[in-house]
Structures are given as structure tokens and as C-alpha cells.
N, C-alpha and C positions, 0 to 999 in steps of 0.2 A: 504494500500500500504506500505507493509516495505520489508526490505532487507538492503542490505550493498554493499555499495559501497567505492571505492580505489580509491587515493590520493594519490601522490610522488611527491616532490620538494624539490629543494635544498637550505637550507640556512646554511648561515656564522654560524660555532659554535665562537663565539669570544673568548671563555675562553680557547679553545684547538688551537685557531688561525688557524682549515683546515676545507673545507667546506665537509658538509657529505651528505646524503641523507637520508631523514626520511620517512618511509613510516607510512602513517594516513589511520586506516579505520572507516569509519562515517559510523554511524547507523539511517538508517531511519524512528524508531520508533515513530511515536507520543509520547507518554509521558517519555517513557525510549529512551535517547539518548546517551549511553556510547561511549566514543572517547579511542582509542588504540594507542599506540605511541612506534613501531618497527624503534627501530637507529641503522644502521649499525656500527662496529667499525671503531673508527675512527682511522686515519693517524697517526701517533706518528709524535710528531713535530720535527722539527729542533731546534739545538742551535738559531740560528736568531728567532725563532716562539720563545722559551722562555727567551730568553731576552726583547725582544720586549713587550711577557704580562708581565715579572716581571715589567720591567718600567711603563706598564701602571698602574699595582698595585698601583706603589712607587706612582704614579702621581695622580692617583685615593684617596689614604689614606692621600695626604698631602692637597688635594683639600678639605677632608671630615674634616681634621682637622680645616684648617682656616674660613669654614662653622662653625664648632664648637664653634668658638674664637669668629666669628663675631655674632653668636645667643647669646653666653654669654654676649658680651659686650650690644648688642641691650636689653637685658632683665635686666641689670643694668643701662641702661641710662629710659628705662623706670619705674623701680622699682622708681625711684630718681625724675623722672616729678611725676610720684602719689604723690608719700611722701609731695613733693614740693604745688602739687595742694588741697590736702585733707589734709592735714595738719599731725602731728606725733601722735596726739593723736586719732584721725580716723583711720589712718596706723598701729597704734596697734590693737586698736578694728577687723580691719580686718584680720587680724594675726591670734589674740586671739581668737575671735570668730568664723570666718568663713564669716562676711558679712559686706557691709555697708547699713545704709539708707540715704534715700536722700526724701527730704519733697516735695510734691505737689506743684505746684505753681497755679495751677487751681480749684482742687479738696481738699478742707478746710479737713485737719485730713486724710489721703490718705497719706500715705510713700510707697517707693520701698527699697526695701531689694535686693543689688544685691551682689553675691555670690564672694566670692575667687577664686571658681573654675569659670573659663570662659566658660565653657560648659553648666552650672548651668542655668534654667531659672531665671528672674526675678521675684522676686514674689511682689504681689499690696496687700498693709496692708489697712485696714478701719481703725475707731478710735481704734476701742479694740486691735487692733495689729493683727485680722484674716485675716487671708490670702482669698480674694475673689477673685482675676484672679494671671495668670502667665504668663508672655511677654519671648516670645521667639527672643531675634534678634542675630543673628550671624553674624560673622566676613566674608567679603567679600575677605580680603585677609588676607597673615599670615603676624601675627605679635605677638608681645610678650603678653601674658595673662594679665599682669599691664595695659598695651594700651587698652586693653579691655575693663576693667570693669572701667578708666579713659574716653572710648568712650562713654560710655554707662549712666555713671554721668553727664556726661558735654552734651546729649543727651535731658535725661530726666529732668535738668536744663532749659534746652535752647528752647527746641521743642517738649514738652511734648504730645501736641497733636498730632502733626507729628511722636512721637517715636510709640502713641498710635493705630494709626491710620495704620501707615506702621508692625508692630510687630503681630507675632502670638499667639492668646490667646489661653493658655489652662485652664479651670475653674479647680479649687480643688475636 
């Protein structure tokens, strides 16, 4: 059963501030489903239509900046609880290097090496330093990469079984 079938409705172009009509034709293809997208020209605006968007611009870019200021400032208040919490010679090592470790409290000879990059899994060291699993747990909500790998220390401190238990393992 294929064929094509037509679609028209109208929505708000916001950027041109006048409303158009698009016309959509969908394709009923099982595996091939290409979508066509015919837009009438649109209304050329009024002075009031481009005042109106230039402000929202102005209002849009000034919104995006103090977004900017407030992610700056949240990722130096965080850089500074690490520092604070791992101490400056740890805060280099992770710099320098690319990781920290953090020692077992259940499992005798067992470190976690967790990454700088907050994307990085965890990886689980035996004695010789081989890497034999890799803990996957990510961030539930957004917050600055420092808070991360700060979550993820004071995790595997505190509730190791539970990090272990709740995390995704990938073997090497």
C-alpha cells in the first residue's frame, strides 16, 4: 500500500512575524518515507513586524548572555569546591594528567580512575593498575563538569556498593 498523500496548515512563521501556509506531502512508503516542504511567499512585514522581532532579538541575545555569565560563574564556584574538596595537589594531577583515583573502601587494592572529561566512563583498576570493569553513571541534571566528577568521588567514597550496584558496566 503506498502512495502520497497532502497536508496544509497554517503556522506562525515567528522570524518573519506573518502567518503562511505550508503545504507537506507525506509519503507512504514502508521503508523510504521522504517528507517535501512547498512554502508559499511570504507577506513582507510591516515596520511594527520588524521592530517588534529586532527587540525580541535584542531581548533574546541579552537573555543568552547572562545564561553565559551565570554558566561561567557556576563552573568557577565549582572548579573552587573541587580544589577545596581534593585538595591542590590532586587538582593538578587532574589537570596534568587527565584523571583522579580514589581507593576502595570495600574491595583491598581496587582504585577508580575517574576522568576530567565528565563524559569519560569510570574505569575499576585491580592491584597491577589493569583496568577490569568500566562504570558508567551520568548526570541527571546539568550542571558544571567539576560537580561531576566531585559527584562521582564523594559517591564512590561514601556508597560504593550502591555506586556499584546502581552504574553501568562495560568490561575492557
Amino acid at each position: 500500500m503506498s502512495g502520497w498523500y497532502y497536508n496544509s496548515y497554517p503556522f506562525s512563521n515567528t522570524t518573519a512575524g506573518s502567518t503562511i501556509t505550508s503545504t507537506t506531502f507525506y509519503s507512504t512508503f514502508t521503508y523510504w518515507n521522504p517528507t517535501i516542504y512547498i512554502e508559499c511567499p511570504s507577506i513582507p512585514e510591516t515596520d511594527e513586524q520588524r521592530q517588534d522581532r529586532e527587540q525580541r532579538q535584542v531581548e533574546y541575545q541579552r537573555q543568552q548572555a547572562e545564561i553565559g555569565k551565570q554558566r561561567k560563574e557556576a563552573d568557577n564556584r565549582a572548579r573552587e569546591l573541587l580544589k577545596q574538596h581534593i585538595g591542590l595537589d590532586a587538582f593538578g594531577k587532574l589537570h596534568e594528567v587527565g584523571y583522579i583515583e580514589v581507593d576502595s573502601q570495600h574491595h583491598k587494592g581496587r582504585k577508580y580512575r575517574i576522568h576530567k572529561n565528565a563524559y569519560e566512563r569510570i574505569d575499576v583498576l585491580d592491584e597491577q593498575g589493569k583496568v577490569i570493569d568500566r562504570l558508567c553513571i551520568v548526570r541527571a541534571i546539568q550542571c558544571p563538569d567539576d560537580d561531576l566528577i566531585l559527584t562521582k568521588k564523594v559517591l564512590l567514597e561514601s556508597v560504593e556498593e550502591y555506586a556499584l550496584q546502581v552504574a553501568n558496566h562495560f568490561r575492557p
